[in-house]
C-alpha positions in Angstrom: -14.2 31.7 26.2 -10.3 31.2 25.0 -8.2 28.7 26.3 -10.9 25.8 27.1 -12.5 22.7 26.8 -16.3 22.1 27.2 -16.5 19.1 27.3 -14.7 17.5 30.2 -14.9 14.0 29.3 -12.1 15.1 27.1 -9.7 15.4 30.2 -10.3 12.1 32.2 -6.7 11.0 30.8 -5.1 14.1 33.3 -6.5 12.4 36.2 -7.0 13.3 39.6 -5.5 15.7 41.7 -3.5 17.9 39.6 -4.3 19.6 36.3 -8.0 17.8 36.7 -8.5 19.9 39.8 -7.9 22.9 37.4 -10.8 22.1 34.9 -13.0 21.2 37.8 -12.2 24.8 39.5 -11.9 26.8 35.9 -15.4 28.6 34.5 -16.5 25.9 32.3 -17.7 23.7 35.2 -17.4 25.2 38.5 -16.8 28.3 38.9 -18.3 28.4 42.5 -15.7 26.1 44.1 -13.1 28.8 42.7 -14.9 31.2 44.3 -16.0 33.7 41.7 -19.0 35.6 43.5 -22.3 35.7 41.6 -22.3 39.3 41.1 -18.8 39.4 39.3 -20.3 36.9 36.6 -23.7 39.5 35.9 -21.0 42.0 35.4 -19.3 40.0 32.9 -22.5 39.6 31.1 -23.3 42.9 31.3 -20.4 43.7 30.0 -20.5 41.5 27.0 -23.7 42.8 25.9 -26.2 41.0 23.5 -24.4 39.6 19.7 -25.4 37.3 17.1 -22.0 37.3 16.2 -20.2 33.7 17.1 -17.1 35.0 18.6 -14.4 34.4 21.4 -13.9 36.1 24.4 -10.0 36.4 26.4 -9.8 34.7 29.5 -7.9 37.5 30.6 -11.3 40.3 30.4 -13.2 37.8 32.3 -10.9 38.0 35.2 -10.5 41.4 34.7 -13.9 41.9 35.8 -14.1 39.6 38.7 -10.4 41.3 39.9 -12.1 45.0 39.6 -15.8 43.6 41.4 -13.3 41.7 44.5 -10.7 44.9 45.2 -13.8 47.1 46.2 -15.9 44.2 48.0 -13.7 41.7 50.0 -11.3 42.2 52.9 -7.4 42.1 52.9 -5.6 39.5 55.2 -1.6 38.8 55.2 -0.5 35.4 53.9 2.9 33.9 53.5 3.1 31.2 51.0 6.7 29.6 51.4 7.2 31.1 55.0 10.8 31.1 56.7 11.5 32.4 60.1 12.9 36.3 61.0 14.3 36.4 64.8 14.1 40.0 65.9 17.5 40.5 68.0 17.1 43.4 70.0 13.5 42.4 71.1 13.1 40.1 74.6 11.3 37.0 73.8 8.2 37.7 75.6 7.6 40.6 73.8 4.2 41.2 72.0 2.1 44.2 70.7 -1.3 44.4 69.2 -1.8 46.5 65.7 -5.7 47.3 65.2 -5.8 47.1 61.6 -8.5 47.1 59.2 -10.0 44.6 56.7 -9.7 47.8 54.2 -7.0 49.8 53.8 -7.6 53.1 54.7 -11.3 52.6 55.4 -13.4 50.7 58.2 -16.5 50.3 56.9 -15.8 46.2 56.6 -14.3 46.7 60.5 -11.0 45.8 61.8 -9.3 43.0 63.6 -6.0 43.0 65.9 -2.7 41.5 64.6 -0.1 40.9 67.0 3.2 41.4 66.5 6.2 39.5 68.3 10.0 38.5 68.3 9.3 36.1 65.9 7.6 37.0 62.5 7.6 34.9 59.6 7.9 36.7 56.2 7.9 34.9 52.2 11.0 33.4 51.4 10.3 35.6 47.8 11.2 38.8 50.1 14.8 38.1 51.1 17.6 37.7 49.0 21.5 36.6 50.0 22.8 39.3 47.8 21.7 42.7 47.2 21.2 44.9 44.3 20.3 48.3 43.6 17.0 47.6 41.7 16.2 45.1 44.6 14.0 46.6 47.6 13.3 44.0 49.8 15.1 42.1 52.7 18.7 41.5 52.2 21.7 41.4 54.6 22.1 44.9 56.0 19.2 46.4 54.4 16.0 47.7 55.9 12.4 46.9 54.5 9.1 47.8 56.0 6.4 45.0 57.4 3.6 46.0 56.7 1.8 48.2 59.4 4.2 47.9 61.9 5.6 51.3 63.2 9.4 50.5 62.6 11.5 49.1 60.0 13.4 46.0 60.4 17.7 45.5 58.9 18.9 41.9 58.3 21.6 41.3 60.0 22.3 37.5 59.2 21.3 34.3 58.1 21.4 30.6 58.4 21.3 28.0 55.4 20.8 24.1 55.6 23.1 21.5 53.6 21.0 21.8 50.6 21.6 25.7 50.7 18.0 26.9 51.2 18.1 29.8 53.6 16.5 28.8 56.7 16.2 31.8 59.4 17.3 35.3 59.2 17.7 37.5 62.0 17.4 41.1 62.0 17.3 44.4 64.1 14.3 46.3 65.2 14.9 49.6 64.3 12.9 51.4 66.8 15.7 53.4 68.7 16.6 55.4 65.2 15.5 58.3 63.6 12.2 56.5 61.4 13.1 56.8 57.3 10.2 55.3 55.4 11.3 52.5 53.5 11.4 51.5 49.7 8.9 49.0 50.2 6.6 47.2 52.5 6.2 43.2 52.6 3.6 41.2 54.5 4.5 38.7 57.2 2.7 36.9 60.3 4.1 36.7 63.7 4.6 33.2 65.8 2.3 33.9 68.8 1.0 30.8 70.0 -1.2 33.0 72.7 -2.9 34.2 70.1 -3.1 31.0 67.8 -0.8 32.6 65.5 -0.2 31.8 62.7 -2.7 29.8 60.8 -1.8 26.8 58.7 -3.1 26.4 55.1 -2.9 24.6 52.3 -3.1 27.5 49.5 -3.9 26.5 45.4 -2.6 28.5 43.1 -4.6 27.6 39.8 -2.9 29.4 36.1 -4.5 28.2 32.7 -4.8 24.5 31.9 -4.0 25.0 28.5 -0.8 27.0 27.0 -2.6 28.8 24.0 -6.3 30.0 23.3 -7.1 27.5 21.2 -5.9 24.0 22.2 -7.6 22.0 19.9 -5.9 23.2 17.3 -2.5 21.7 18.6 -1.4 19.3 15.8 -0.1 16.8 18.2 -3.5 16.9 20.0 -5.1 19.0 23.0 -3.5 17.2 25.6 -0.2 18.0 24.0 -1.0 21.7 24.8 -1.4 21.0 28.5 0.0 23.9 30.6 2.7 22.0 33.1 2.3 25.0 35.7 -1.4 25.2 35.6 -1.0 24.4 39.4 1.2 25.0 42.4 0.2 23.8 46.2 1.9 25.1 48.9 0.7 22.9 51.7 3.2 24.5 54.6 1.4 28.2 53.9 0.4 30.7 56.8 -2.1 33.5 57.3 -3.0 35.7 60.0 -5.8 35.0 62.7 -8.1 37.7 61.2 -9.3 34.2 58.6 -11.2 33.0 61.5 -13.7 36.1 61.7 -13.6 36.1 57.4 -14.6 32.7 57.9 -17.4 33.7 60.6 -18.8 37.1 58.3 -19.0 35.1 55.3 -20.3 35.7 52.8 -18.1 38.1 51.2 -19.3 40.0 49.2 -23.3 39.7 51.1 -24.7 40.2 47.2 -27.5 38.6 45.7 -27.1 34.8 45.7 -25.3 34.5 48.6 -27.4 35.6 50.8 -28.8 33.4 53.8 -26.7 30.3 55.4 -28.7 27.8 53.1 -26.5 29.5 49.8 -23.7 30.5 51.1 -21.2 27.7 50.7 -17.1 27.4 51.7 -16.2 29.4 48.8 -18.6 32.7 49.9 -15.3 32.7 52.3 -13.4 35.5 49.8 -10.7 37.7 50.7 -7.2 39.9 49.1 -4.5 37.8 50.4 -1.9 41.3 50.4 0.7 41.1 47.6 -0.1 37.7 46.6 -3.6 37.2 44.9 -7.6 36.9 45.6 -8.6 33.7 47.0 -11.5 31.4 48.7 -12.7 28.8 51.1 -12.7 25.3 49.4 -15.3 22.7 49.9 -11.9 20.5 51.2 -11.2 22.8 54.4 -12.4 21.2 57.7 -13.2 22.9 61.1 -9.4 23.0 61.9 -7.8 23.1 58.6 -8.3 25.5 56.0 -7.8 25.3 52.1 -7.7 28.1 50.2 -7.8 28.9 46.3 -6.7 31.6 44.3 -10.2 32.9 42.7 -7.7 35.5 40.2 -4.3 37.4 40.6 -3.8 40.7 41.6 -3.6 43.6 38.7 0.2 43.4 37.1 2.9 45.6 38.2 5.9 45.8 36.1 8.1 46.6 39.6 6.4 43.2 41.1 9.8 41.8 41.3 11.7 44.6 42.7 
């Protein structure tokens, strides 16, 4: 496989927690902390084939693979990774509905699980800009965007910044006294219930590749000179909806061979979509109050990601 090391004595000098905890959760020494599901790797294989050939195989095929085994075999969940508050005007303050909405899109068979939905949601600071544009289709002052399977579309209608100038609340209008348009676009978000234990905390990984080319070693200045400065992001202050708790109780996800029974099943048989952000998995470092997630592999590219 491209863009490794085998042996991992070579990268005791990275040291603990950062880049270290990438070559601990990458394929050449754990791949079951990431959270890569037994029958993902048999496909890879299978895949491969047999070859006397000595050759190299992308990173990027591998993950392929697991990416097309997870989008038909896990559920989907709503997560906000850098989460900042949207005050919904023209709703009272004790308001609060209940969405039945299922772990597939458009199909039951993994069940459903109730979101609720109040004056208070919180959405990824990612999905609102100060200024619009016209190739922009998320939230922006006086502009409409859809949350996800709520009936109505929602129109910033202000903001607040702090002194540093990071935008800290926006409030909007609920647009459920107007003739319904469908919006350009949908974003996820998670209410502030605290009836309902909403939302969840989490600390979420986001793992890239430790190394900046396919071939490190071959760096004249040395491999550690071809270290990848963003082969990790932790966003400690993330949220997710209350449907994690019955994931976490259903595990394992997918119920294939190798997982099966409580004596195999580990943390990381905890696998779900997080919507619009990536694939991701129990860590052996969650408690029973306190969950930590890591991103097993992105979601497919889409040129319009960052419309």
């Amino acid at each position: 496989m491209d863009g490794m090391i085998l042996d991992s004595t070579l990268l005791l000098p990275l040291g603990e927690p950062t880049s270290y905890f990438v070559l601990k959760t990458d394929l050449t020494e754990n791949p079951r902390r990431r959270g890569i599901p037994p029958g993902a790797i048999l496909a890879f294989v299978n895949e491969l084939g047999v070859t006397t050939t000595h050759s190299y195989v992308q990173i990027k095929r591998f993950e392929q693979t697991v990416r097309r085994y997870l989008e038909e075999t896990v559920p989907r969940l709503m997560m906000i990774l850098d989460p900042i508050p949207v005050i919904i005007e023209n709703l009272p303050e004790n308001h609060l509905e209940e969405f039945s909405v299922p772990f597939m899109p458009n199909d039951t068979k993994l069940g459903e699980h109730m979101v609720p939905f109040t004056r208070k949601v919180y959405i990824d600071r990612s999905d609102f800009r100060e200024e619009d544009s016209a190739d922009y289709f998320r939230l922006a002052p006086g502009k409409s965007v859809g949350l996800l399977k709520v009936p109505f579309t929602i129109r910033a209608t202000s903001y607040t910044k702090d002194e540093a100038g990071n935008v800290t609340e926006v409030r909007a209008e609920y647009e459920n006294t107007k003739k319904f348009k469908k919006p350009k676009t949908y974003i996820q978000w998670v209410c502030d219930a605290p009836s309902k234990s909403s939302p969840v905390r989490v600390e979420a990984r986001l793992t890239n590749q430790l190394f900046k080319s396919e071939n490190p070693e071959d760096n004249p200045n040395g491999y550690l000179a071809d270290i990848n400065p963003d082969s990790e992001h932790v966003y400690k202050d993330a949220i997710i909806e209350t449907g994690i708790h019955e994931i976490r109780r259903r595990a394992p996800w997918p119920e294939l061979e190798g997982e099966k029974g409580s004596n195999r099943a580990g943390p990381e048989s905890c696998r779900f979509q997080a919507l619009r952000v990536g694939y991701f998995a129990l860590d052996s470092d969650s408690t029973g109050d306190r969950f930590v997630l890591n991103r097993i592999v992105t979601l497919k590219e889409d040129a319009g990601k960052n419309a």
